[in-house]
C-alpha positions, 0 to 999 in steps of 0.5 A, a space after each residue: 912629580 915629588 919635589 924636595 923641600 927644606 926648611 929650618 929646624 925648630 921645636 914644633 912637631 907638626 913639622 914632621 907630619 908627613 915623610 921628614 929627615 933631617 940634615 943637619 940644621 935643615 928639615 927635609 920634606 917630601 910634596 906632595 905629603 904623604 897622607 899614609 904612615 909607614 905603619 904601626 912601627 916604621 923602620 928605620 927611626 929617625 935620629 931626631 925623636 920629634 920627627 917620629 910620628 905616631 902613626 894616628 897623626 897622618 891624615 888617612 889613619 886618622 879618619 879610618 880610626 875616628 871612622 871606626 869609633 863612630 860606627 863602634 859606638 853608634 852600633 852599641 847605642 842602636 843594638 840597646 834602642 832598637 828594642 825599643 822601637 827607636 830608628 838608627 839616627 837616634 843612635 847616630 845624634 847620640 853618638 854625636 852628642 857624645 864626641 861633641 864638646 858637651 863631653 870632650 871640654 876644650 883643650 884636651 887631647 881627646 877634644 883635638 883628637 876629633 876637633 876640624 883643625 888643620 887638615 880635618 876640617 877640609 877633610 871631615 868636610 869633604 867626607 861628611 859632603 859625600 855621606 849626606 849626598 850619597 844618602 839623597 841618591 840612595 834615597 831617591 833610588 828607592 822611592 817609586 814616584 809611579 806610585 805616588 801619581 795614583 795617590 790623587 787629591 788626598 795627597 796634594 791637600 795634605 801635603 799643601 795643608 802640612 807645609 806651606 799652610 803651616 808655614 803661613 800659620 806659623 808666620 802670622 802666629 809669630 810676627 802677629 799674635 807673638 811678635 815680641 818672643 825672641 826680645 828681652 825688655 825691648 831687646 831682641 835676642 834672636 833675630 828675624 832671620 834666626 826665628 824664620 828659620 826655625 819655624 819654617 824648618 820645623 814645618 818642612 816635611 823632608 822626603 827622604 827623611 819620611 821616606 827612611 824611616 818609613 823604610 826602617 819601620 817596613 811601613 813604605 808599602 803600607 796605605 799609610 806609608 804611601 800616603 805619607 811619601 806622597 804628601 812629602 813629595 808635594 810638600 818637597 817639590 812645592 818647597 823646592 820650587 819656592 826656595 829655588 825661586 827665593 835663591 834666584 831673586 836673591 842672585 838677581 838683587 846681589 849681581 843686580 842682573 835685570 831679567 830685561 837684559 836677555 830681550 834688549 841683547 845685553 850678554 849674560 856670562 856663566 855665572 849670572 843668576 839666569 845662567 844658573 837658572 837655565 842650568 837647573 831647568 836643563 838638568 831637569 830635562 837632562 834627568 827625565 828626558 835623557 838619563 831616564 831612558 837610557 837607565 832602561 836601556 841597561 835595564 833592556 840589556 841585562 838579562 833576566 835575572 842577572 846581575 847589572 855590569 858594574 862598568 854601568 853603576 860606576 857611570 852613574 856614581 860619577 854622574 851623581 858626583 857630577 850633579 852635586 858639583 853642578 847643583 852647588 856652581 847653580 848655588 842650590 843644595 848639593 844634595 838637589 842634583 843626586 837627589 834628581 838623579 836618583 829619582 830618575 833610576 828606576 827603582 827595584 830589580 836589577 838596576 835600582 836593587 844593584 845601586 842599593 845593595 852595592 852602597 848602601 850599607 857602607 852609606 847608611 852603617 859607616 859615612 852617614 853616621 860620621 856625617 852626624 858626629 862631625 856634624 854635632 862636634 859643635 854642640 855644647 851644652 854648658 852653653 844653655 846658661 840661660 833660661 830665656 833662652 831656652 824657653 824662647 826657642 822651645 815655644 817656637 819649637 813647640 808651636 811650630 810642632 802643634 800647629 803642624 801636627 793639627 793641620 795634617 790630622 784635620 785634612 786627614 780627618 776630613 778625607 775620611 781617614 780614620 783618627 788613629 791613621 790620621 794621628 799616625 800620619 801627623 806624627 810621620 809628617 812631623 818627624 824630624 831627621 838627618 835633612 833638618 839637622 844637617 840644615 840647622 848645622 849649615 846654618 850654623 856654619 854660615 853664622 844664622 844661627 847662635 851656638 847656644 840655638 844650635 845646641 837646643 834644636 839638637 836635643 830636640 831633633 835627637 828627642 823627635 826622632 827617639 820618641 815618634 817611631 816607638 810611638 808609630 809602632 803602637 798607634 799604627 798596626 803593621 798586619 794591617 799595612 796592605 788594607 786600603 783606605 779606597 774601594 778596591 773591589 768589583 762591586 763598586 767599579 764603573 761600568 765597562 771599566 777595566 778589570 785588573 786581576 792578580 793571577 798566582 802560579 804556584 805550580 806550572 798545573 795552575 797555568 791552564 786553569 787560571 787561563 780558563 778562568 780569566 777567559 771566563 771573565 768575558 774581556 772585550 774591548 769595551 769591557 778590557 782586562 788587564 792581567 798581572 801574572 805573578 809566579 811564586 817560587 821558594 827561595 832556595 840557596 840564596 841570601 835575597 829575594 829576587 823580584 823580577 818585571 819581565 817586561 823591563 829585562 829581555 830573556 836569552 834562550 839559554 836563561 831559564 828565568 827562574 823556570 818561568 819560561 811555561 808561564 810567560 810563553 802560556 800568558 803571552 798566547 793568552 794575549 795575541 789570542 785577545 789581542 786588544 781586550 786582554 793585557 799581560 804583565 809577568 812577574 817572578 817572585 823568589 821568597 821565603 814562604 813567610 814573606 810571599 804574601 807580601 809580594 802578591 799583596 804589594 803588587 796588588 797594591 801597587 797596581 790597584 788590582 780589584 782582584 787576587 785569585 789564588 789557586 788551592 792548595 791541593 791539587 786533584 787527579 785528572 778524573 778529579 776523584 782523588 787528591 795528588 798533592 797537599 802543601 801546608 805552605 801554600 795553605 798558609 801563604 792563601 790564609 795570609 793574602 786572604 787576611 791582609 789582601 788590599 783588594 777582593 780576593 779569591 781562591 780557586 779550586 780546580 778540578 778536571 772534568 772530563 766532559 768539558 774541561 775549558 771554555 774553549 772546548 764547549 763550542 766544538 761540542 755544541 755545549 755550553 760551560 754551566 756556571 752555578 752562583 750560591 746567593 746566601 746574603 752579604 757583601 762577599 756573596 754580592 762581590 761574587 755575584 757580581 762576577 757572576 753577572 760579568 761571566 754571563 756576556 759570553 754566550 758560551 757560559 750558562 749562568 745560574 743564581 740560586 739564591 737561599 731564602 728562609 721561611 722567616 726571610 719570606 714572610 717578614 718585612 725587610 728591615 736589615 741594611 745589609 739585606 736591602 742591598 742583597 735585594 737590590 743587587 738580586 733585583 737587577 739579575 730578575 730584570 736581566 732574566 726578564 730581558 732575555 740575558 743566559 742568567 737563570 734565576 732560581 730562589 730556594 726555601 731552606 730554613 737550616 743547615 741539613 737542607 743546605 747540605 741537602 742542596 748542594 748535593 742534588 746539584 753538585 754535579 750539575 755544574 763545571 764551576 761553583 761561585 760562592 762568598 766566603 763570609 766568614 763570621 756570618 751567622 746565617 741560619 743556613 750554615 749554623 752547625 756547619 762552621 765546626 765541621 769545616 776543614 778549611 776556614 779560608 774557603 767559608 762554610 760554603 765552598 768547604 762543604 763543596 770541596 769536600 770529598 763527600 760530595 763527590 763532585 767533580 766541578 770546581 768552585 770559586 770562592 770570593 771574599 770582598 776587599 776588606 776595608 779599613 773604614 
């Protein structure tokens, strides 16, 4: 309820902030005050000219206009840096410089303008609390931990190595070897606890902030980029845990709270330390075992393709409210809680794309820039009068930066990375951002750190964070994002191992044949396949793509799922029919065509695929004597998975045969499927043969290996590497002959390219498939004339000249090319 006060009138204008009259002698007010004005000119004036306010006076106008100048001014500077390579918090810091007191000097109005007195500082400080909050929830909804727990020792050892190693390091360095920095003539001038924080900041590797500007870079689904989130999370989580048990021990020696007392019966009241700490650890279990679930369970109840109920999104913002409120009574960071909580939302469509597109613009365009500039209003420059200081935080700074960066390239380095990726992770590692600054600021507040120390670490977090992207963007090449550092590939899988293939719909007349050839590749119990089906379509009318896990969300039979309803019910038949060997995961992807080969490739690399099959791009009628259809799009969207696929890949032509279209149907006409694989030499020919050797354990398939040879090849001594291992593998498939496996061996003389021809002509109808390498490059004098004939690269010379029309063959050909590899 409103009530009336007065009081007496004076001279001070800040007595009619909010709604006033006055009465003769008296003011009177109205409480509670009025954070809103009446508008740009209210009416009726006041009598008294001290009681009309301007309208920027009251509270909300106020920080609407200071909101407003913050994202003008931080847009103008990003519009200019962007072109330089640089990130959006380079913007926001110099925005923050801007309205600090280096530029807006003491006294004047435009300095109380954007000054925390009164009012502003409670207010600034509750907004700025909900930007950085806001931002770790959003930060932690966009990270998938699924893919970090495949990353393995690599990620651990850097991670470790880039942390704590360098904290360890540094400390020696700085109480060691540079114990006297910090101290004028026997004086100290930092203090212990100033230096501590200095370094261990500069060593900390902040999740969120690597994981941002991974994203800004569009480097988070790169090789490189993985490595860099999971080596943050190791040395995050590691840090947490250590300064989670710092705190606690702090609390234990400040409240002097035994942890004896909870065995000898002594009471422990809520706001004891061991009360706190069994708060966290409930939290935690609350996050994985309870929250988690039953974000699936909205997941299970929206249907495919729709959007997620707003009741659901508005829930969960106040639980992450909630969290902050809990992780600061458990006296740890605000950010921790909503950080937690964010991690546990599944990211991705519908639920983790729904929280993202709903706050994230109005987070990362307008609350976490004003986070910054209320944030620096502190800093001044003129405060750096002297130059010891300056060169005592600058070694510290320096040293910490180097010692950091070394200790991420050498594991880098050592793990068989390459020097320019192990630099590019060094860097990426040593980025600093929005956490270390929001840190320093704290520390600031609280009175551990001097002004003069919290003006320099700006400049230099503002200089870190304007220098490493642009730098990033030249050392790292970005078409080279989805190649990988580990052998993903059917050559070099363990025996009897699951073979994870990538199937492409384009059309719903590539179902039945990738269906035919997925069985072809002989799964069993031993030997289980697992099948990712993604079904590729152009975005047509909306403004976003549209990724859908058909396995998170339930289908209602009016919902057509994006008419991928003959896809998912044809590959579901495909897994009851071989129930127990085969696996099926579903997916539909709506994209722009120059955006679809990074949704094949990103679902390859996320679920380490060790082939991608992609139908052809044209299609033949059911004789196969003629062609139906031709798709310049598809054509180039192969051309792109092929040059930028994470694993092998491999490009299957179709063509009907009358005789015998599928497996399937040999067995009742007493016939067998004729398998043909063209061995000519190189590591595609011997990925494809080794496919090859699989098909041959189902006995309704009939393999032939014909293998090419030279004259020159014949009589010579083996002296080539690369032809060594093409014996090698050619050896085992002769010794399966001899021990009576459906694998038919045949070496053929040829000696140049017309015999090549001639070949492929004699047995072009012979056979129902044709497997064969792509080797694109590869001078071999049995294709050498052949390459300026070729009217499709993406097949090689080979699977070109059986494609053609030429020919007049009906049998349809597979061509493999190995996963190429970045060492």
């Amino acid at each position: 309820m409103k009530r009336l006060f007065t009081m007496e009138f004076g001279d001070d204008k800040s007595l009619y902030l909010r709604d006033t009259w006055r009465e003769g002698n008296s003011i009177c007010g109205v409480v509670p005050l009025n954070p809103s004005s009446s508008g740009l000119w209210p009416s009726p004036k006041l009598a008294e000219p001290n009681a009309n306010i301007e309208f920027w006076n009251y509270m909300f106008p106020h920080v609407e206009i200071i909101f407003l100048i913050v994202t003008i001014l931080w847009q103008f500077f990003h519009f200019g840096l962007k072109r330089l390579g640089m990130i959006r918090f380079t913007s926001h810091m110099l925005t923050g410089i801007l309205l600090s007191k280096s530029f807006l000097k003491e006294n004047t109005p435009a300095r109380h303008f954007f000054s925390t007195e009164d009012y502003k500082e409670t207010v600034f400080g509750l907004f700025g609390a909900c930007s950085y909050m806001m931002f770790w929830f959003l930060m932690g909804v966009k990270m998938d931990l699924g893919l970090v727990r495949n990353t393995g020792k690599k990620a651990i050892t850097i991670g470790l190595s880039s942390v704590l190693l360098s904290i360890t390091v540094c400390s020696f360095i700085f109480f060691i070897i540079l114990r006297d920095i910090g101290t004028k003539k026997g004086e100290p001038i930092l203090n212990f606890f100033e230096i501590i924080i200095i370094y261990s900041i500069q060593c900390l590797s902040s999740f969120p902030v690597i994981g941002n500007l991974l994203f800004e870079l569009r480097l988070q689904n790169s090789e490189l980029g993985r490595l860099a989130m999971s080596s943050a999370v190791i040395s995050d989580f590691s840090t947490s845990i250590l300064s989670a048990v710092l705190v606690f021990l702090k609390e234990l020696r400040d409240e002097k709270t035994r942890l004896g007392s909870v065995f000898i019966g002594d009471v422990v009241v809520g706001n004891r330390p061991l009360m706190r700490a069994g708060t966290v650890v409930f939290f935690i279990c609350f996050a994985i075992w309870i929250f988690r679930p039953l974000m699936f369970v909205i997941i299970s109840r929206t249907p495919s393709g729709r959007p997620v109920k707003k009741v659901y999104i508005y829930l969960i913002i106040v639980l992450v409210f909630g969290s902050a409120i809990l992780a600061d009574w458990c006296k740890q960071s605000i950010f921790m809680g909503p950080f937690i909580l964010g991690l546990a939302v599944p990211h991705g469509p519908p639920l983790g794309s729904a929280i993202i597109q709903k706050f994230e613009s109005a987070v990362f365009g307008t609350f976490l820039p004003f986070f910054v500039a209320t944030s620096a209003e502190e800093l001044d420059t003129s405060l750096i009068l002297s130059w010891f200081d300056f060169k005592t935080i600058f070694i510290i700074v320096f040293v910490s930066f180097v010692v950091k960066f070394a200790l991420t390239t050498l594991p880098a380095l050592l793990c068989g990375m390459p020097m320019n990726d192990s630099l590019a992770l060094a860097l990426i590692m040593s980025f600093k951002g929005i956490f270390e600054f929001g840190a320093y600021a704290f520390g600031y507040q609280r009175g551990s750190i001097r002004p003069v120390t919290f003006t320099i670490l700006s400049i230099y977090i503002l200089l870190n964070s304007a220098i490493i992207p642009p730098i990033l963007r030249r050392l790292y090449d970005p078409s080279r994002m989805y190649a990988g550092y580990e052998k993903r590939n059917m050559l070099h899988m363990k025996p009897n191992s699951e073979l994870r293939i990538l199937s492409c719909i384009y059309r719903t007349n590539d179902i039945h044949p990738m269906i035919n050839l997925l069985e072809a590749t002989c799964p069993s119990r031993e030997s289980p396949v697992a099948t990712y089906v993604l079904h590729l379509m152009e975005l047509v009318g909306q403004a976003n793509p549209v990724f859908i896990s058909h396995r998170l969300q339930t289908r209602k039979s009016e919902d057509t799922s994006y008419n991928s309803e003959s896809v998912i019910a044809s590959f579901d038949q495909f897994h009851k029919d071989f129930f127990g060997c085969v696996s099926v995961s579903t997916y539909t992807a709506l994209s722009v065509p120059k955006t679809m080969h990074g949704d094949i490739c990103m679902l390859a690399l996320n679920n380490t695929t060790s082939l991608i099959i992609l139908p052809f791009h044209q299609t033949w009628s059911a004789d196969g004597s003629a062609i139906v259809s031709d798709s310049s799009m598809i054509r180039k969207l192969n051309k792109s998975v092929v040059e930028l696929s994470p694993c092998s890949v491999g490009i299957f032509v179709y063509r009907s045969n009358s005789g015998r279209r599928t497996i399937r149907e040999t067995s009742p006409n007493f016939s067998s499927y004729q398998v043909c694989m063209l061995f000519l030499g190189g590591k595609d020919d011997r990925e494809a043969l080794t496919l090859a050797k699989r098909m041959a354990r189902d006995s309704r398939i009939n393999i032939t290996v014909v293998s090419l040879i030279s004259s020159n090849q014949k009589s010579k001594q083996v002296a080539d590497w690369d032809r060594m291992l093409d014996l090698e593998l050619l050896r085992d498939v002769k010794s399966n002959v001899l021990a009576g496996a459906d694998i038919f061996f045949s070496e053929e003389v040829v000696n140049d390219a017309s015999q090549t021809s001639e070949l492929l002509k004699s047995i072009a109808n012979e056979y129902d498939l044709f497997i064969v390498g792509r080797e694109k490059g590869r001078k071999s004098a049995f294709t050498e004339g052949l390459e300026e004939w070729s009217e499709f690269e993406e097949l090689g010379v080979i699977g070109d000249l059986l494609t053609s029309q030429d020919l007049k063959s009906q049998a349809s050909v597979l061509v493999i090319q190995q996963q190429q590899q970045m060492i």
